[in-house]
C-alpha positions as CSV (number, residue, x, y, z in Angstrom):
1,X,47.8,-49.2,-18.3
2,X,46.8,-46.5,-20.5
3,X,42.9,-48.2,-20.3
4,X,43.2,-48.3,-16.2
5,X,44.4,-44.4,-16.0
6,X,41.3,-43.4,-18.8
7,X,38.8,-46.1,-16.5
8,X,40.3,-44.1,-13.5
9,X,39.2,-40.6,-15.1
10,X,35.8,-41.4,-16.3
11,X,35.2,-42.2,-12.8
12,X,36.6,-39.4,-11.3
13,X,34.8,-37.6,-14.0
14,X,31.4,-39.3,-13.1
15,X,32.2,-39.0,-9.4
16,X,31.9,-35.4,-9.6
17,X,28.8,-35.1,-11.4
18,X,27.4,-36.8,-8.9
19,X,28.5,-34.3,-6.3
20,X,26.6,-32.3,-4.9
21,X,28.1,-28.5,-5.7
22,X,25.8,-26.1,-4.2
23,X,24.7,-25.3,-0.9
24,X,21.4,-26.1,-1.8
25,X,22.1,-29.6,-3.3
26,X,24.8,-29.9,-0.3
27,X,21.6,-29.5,2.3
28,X,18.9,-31.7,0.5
29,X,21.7,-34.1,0.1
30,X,22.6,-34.4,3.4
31,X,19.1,-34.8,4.7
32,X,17.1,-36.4,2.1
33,X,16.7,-40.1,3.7
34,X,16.1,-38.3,7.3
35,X,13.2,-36.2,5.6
36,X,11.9,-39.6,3.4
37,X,9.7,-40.7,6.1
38,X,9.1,-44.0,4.7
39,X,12.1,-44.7,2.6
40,X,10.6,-44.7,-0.8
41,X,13.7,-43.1,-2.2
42,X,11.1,-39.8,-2.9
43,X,10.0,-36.8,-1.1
44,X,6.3,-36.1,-0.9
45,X,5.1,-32.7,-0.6
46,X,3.6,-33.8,2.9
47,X,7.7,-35.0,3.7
48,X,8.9,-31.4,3.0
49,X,6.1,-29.4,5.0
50,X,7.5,-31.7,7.7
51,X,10.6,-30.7,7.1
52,X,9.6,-26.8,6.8
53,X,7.4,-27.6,10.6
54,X,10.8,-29.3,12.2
55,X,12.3,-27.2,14.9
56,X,15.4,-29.2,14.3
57,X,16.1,-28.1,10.4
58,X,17.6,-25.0,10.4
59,X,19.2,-22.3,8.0
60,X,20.7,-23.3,4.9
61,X,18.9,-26.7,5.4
62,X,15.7,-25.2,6.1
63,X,15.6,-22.5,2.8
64,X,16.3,-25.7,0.9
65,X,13.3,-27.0,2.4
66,X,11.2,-24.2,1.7
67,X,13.1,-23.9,-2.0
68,X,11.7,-27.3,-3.0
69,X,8.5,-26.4,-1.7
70,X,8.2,-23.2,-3.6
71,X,9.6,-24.6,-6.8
72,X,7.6,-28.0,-7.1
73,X,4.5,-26.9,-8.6
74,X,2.8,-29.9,-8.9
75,X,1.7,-30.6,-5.1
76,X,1.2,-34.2,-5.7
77,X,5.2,-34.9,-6.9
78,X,7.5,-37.3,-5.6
79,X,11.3,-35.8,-6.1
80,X,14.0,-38.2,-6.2
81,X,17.9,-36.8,-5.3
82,X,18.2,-37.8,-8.9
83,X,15.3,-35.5,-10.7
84,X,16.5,-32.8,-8.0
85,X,20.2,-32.6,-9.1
86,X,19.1,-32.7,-12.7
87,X,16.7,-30.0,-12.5
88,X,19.3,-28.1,-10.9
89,X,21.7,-29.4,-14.0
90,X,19.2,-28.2,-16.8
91,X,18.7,-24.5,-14.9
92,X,22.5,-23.8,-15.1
93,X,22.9,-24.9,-18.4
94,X,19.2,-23.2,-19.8
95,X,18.6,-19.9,-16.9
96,X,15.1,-20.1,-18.3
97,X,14.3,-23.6,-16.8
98,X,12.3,-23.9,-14.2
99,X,12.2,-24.6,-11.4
100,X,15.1,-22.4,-9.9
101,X,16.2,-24.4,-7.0
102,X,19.1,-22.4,-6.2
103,X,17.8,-19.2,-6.2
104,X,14.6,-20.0,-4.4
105,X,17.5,-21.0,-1.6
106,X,19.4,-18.1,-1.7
107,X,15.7,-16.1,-1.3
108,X,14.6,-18.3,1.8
109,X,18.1,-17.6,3.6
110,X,18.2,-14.3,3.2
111,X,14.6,-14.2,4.6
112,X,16.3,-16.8,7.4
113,X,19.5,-14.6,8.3
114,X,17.5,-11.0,8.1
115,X,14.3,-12.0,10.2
116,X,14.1,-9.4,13.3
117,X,13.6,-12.4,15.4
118,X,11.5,-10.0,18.3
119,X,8.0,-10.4,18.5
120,X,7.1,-6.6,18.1
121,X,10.0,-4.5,16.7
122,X,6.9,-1.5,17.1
123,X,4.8,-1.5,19.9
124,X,2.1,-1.2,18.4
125,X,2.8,-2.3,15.4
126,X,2.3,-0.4,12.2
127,X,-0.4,-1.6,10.1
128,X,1.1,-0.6,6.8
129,X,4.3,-3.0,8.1
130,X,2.1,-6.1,7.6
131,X,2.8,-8.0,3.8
132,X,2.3,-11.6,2.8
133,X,4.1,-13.9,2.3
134,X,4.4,-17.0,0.1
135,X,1.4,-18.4,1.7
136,X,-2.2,-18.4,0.6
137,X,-3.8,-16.8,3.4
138,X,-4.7,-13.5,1.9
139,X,-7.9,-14.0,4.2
140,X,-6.5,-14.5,7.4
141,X,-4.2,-11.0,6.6
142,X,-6.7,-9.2,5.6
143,X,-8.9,-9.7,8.5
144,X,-5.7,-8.8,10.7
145,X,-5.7,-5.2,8.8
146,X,-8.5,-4.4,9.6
147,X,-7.8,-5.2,13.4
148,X,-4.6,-3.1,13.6
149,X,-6.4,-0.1,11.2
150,X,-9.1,-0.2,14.4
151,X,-6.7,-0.8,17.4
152,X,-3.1,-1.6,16.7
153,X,-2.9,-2.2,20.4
154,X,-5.5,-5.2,20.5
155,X,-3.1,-7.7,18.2
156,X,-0.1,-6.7,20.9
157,X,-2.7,-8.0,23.8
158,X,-3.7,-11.0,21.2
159,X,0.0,-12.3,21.3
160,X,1.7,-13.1,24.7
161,X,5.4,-14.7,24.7
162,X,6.2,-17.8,27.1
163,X,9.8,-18.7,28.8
164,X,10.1,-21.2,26.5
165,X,9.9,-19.5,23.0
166,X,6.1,-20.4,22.2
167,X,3.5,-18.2,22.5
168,X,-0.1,-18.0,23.9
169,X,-2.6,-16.4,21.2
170,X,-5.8,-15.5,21.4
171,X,-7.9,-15.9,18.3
172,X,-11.3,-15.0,19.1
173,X,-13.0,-17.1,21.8
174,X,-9.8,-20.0,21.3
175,X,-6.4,-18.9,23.2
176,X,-4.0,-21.2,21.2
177,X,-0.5,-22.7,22.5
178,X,2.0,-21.8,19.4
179,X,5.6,-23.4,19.1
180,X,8.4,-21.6,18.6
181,X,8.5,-20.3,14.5
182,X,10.8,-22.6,12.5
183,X,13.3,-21.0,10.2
184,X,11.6,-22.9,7.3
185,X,8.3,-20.9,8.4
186,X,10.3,-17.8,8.9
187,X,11.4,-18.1,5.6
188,X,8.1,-18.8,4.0
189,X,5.2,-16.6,6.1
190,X,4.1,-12.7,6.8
191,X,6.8,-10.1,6.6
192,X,9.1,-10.2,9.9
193,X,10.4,-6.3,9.1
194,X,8.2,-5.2,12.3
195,X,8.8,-8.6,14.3
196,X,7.8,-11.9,13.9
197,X,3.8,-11.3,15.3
198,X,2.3,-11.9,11.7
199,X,4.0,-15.6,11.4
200,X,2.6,-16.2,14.9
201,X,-0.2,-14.6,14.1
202,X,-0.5,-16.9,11.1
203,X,0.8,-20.0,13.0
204,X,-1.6,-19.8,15.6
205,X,-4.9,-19.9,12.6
206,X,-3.1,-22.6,10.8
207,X,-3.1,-24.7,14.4
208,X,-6.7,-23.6,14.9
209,X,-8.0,-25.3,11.6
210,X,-6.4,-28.8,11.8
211,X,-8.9,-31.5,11.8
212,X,-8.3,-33.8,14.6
213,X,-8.1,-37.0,12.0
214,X,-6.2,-34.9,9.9
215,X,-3.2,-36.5,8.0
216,X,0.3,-34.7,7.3
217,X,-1.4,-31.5,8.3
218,X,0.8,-28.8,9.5
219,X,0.1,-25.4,10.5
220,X,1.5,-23.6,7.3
221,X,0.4,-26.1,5.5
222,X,-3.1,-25.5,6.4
223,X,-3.4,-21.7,6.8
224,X,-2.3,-21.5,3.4
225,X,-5.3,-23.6,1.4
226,X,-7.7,-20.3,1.7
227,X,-10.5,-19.0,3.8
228,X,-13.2,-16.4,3.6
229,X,-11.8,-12.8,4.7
230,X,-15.4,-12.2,6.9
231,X,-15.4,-15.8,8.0
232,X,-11.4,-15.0,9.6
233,X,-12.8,-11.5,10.7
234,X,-15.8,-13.1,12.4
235,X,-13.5,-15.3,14.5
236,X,-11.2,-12.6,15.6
237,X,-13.7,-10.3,16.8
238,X,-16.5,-12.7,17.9
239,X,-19.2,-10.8,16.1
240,X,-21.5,-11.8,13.1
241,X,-20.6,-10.1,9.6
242,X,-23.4,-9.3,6.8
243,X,-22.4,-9.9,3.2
244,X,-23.0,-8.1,0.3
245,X,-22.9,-9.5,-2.9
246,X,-21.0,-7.5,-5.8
247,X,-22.5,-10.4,-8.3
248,X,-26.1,-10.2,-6.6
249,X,-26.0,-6.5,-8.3
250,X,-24.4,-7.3,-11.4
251,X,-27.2,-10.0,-12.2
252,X,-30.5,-7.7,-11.4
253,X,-31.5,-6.7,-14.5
254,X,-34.2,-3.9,-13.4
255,X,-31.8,-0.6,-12.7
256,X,-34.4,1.1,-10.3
257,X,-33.3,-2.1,-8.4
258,X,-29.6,-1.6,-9.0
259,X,-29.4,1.7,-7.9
260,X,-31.6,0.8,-4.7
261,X,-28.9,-2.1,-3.8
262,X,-25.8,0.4,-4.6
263,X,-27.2,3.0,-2.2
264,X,-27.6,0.2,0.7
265,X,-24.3,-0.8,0.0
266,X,-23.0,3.4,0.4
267,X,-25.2,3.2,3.7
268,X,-23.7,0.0,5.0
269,X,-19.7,1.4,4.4
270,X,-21.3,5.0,5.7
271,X,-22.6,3.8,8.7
272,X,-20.1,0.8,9.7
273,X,-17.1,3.3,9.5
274,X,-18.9,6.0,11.3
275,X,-19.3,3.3,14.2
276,X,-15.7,2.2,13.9
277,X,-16.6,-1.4,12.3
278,X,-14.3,-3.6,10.3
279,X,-14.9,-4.1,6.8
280,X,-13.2,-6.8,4.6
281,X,-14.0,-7.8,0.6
282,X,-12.6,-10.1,-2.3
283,X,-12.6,-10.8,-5.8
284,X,-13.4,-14.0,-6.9
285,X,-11.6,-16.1,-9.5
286,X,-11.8,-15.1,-12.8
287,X,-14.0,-17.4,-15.5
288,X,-11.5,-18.7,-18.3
289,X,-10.4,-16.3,-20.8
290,X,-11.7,-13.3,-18.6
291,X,-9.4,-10.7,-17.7
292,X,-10.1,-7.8,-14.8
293,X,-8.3,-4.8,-14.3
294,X,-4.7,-4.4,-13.7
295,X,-3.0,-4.2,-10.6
296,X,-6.2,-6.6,-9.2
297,X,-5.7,-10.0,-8.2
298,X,-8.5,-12.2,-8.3
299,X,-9.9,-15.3,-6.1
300,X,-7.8,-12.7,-3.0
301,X,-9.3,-11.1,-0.1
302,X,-8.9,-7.3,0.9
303,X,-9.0,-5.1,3.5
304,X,-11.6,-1.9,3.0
305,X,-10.1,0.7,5.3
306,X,-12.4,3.2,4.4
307,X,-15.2,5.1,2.5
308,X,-15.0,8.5,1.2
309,X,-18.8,9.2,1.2
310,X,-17.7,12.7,-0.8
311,X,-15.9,11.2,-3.7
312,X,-18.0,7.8,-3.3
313,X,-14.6,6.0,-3.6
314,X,-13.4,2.9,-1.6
315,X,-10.0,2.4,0.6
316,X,-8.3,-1.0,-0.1
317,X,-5.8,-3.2,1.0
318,X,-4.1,-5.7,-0.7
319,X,-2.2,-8.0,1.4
320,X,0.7,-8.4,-1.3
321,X,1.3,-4.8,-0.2
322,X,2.2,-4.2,-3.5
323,X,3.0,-1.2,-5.3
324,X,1.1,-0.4,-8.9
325,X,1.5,2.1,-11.6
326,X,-1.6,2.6,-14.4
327,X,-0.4,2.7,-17.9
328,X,-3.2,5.5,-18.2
329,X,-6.2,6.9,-16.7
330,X,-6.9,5.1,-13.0
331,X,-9.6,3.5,-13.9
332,X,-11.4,-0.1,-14.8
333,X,-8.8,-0.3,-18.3
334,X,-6.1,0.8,-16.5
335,X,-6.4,-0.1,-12.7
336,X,-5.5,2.5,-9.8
337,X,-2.5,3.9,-8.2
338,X,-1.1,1.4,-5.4
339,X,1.1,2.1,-2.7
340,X,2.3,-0.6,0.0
341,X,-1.3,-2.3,-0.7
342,X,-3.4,1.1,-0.7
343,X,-5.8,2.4,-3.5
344,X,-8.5,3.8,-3.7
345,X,-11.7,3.0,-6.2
346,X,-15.3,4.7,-6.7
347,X,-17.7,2.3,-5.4
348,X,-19.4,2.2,-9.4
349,X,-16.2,0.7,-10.6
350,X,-15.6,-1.4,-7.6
351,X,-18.9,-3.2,-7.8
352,X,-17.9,-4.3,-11.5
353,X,-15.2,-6.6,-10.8
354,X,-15.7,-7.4,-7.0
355,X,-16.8,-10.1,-5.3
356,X,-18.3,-8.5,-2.0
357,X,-17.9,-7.4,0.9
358,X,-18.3,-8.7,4.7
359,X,-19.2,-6.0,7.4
360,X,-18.8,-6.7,11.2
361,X,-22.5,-6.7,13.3
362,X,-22.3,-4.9,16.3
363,X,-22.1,-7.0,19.3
């Protein structure tokens, strides 16, 4: 008897490890074999974009969607429940393991629940109102910058709302039919403070750049594996850009040439802001054991909203919309004062660490 009631409590004991007890593990639970699309008792990375895309996977289900996407680093993983709930086990017990499933799932649903869920809360919208997300598409926001800096009004006109919840938007020559956002995209895309026209915005460029004979492609999915910031500005505004390489004058070694290129450079901002053209730039990613100036992040595209000619001194944008202190004197040791994205560098120190920069042709 006494051997029954202790066989009884080891598997009530066991029984309740097993349990799911979180919301988090309560959602994935519930709908991992729906999301294992071909019953391999794993998700895929492809399985949980599907998941993310799915109209029908909403709220708490959908930020556990996005948590496992944010949290599995390794893009080529297959997650069991099992590795899920013990990776869940091992954070409570050691708050330093990663990854933190549970509170990338509290994060999503509060992005879920406090979405503005109109398309424009401004009309226009604000351009300092536009942030990323947790999407790589630092390029495709900092073209839009640079469209709302010029004429807030022209991204209202871009977007156009149907009966049924999608959209209509017009990216460059291509008007593109947009589903209704997911909450899983909600959770993961542009800001939504000012409305939810960034994540269509960002839908709609995701849709534009599947490949026909693409595989497990979906629109978030896609936007967020990079671009070139020109390349994206191009295709909004339909004109040709002209580069200008930041490496091009770090490599000439005659400086009669150097300072020739740096004044072409001052002419090209001069001239393209007097005529009310869009500028965009980017930093490329950093050799190994390299280090750039703080505040700066590297292999990221920017928005250049301006050129002092006066001070010689660049305005930026960092899609991050981040704010940034210096430790010291603004500078190339100590990087420059940010605000909501916004600084400001002379052009002598930008050309040290930048990439380049893309200026719109006129038509």
């Amino acid at each position: 008897m006494k051997c029954l009631l202790a066989l009884t409590l080891i598997a009530v004991v066991v029984t309740a490890r097993a349990e799911p007890s979180s919301s988090f593990l309560s959602s994935v639970t519930s709908r991992f074999s729906a999301w294992d699309s071909n019953q391999d008792q794993k998700l895929s990375m492809a399985e949980i974009d599907r998941a993310i895309a799915s109209a029908d996977v909403k709220g708490e289900v959908a930020a556990s969607a996005v948590a496992l996407k944010r949290g599995t680093v390794d893009r080529t993983a297959l997650l069991g429940l099992e590795d899920i709930q013990a990776r869940v086990s091992k954070r409570r017990t050691d708050p330093k393991a990663t990854p933190d499933y549970e509170g990338l799932h509290q994060w999503a649903l509060t992005r879920i629940q406090q979405a503005k869920r109109t398309l424009f809360v401004n009309d226009p919208p604000k351009p300092n109102s536009l942030r990323q997300g947790k999407l790589g598409d630092c390029f495709c926001l900092a073209a839009l910058r640079t469209v709302l800096q010029r004429d807030a009004r022209a991204v209202v006109e871009m977007i156009q709302p149907q009966a049924d919840g999608s959209y209509r938007v017009k990216v460059g020559s291509q008007t593109i039919a947009v589903p209704a956002l997911t909450d899983g995209e909600i959770a993961l895309g542009a800001s939504a403070n000012d409305g939810l026209w960034p994540l269509v915005y960002e839908k709609a460029v995701g849709i534009s750049r599947i490949k026909p004979d693409a595989k497990d492609a979906t629109p978030f999915n896609v936007v967020t594996k990079g671009g070139s910031a020109g390349s994206m500005m191009s295709t909004l505004t339909g004109n040709e850009i002209k580069r200008w390489s930041c490496k091009t004058w770090r490599d000439e070694k005659d400086e009669a040439k150097k300072a020739a290129l740096l004044d072409d450079v001052r002419q090209q901002m001069t001239h393209a802001f007097a005529e009310n053209r869009l500028v965009t730039g980017g930093t490329a990613a950093l050799a190994k054991g390299k280090k750039g100036p703080p505040g700066i992040l590297f292999n990221h595209g920017y928005a250049v909203l301006g050129y002092d000619a006066a001070k010689d001194e660049v305005h930026l944008w960092n899609p991050h919309g981040a704010a940034f202190k210096p430790k010291g004197e603004p500078g190339l040791t100590h990087g420059w004062p940010m605000e909501k994205g916004e600084f400001r560098v002379p052009l002598k120190e930008l050309v040290m660490f930048f990439g380049g920069f893309a200026f719109e042709q006129k038509q």
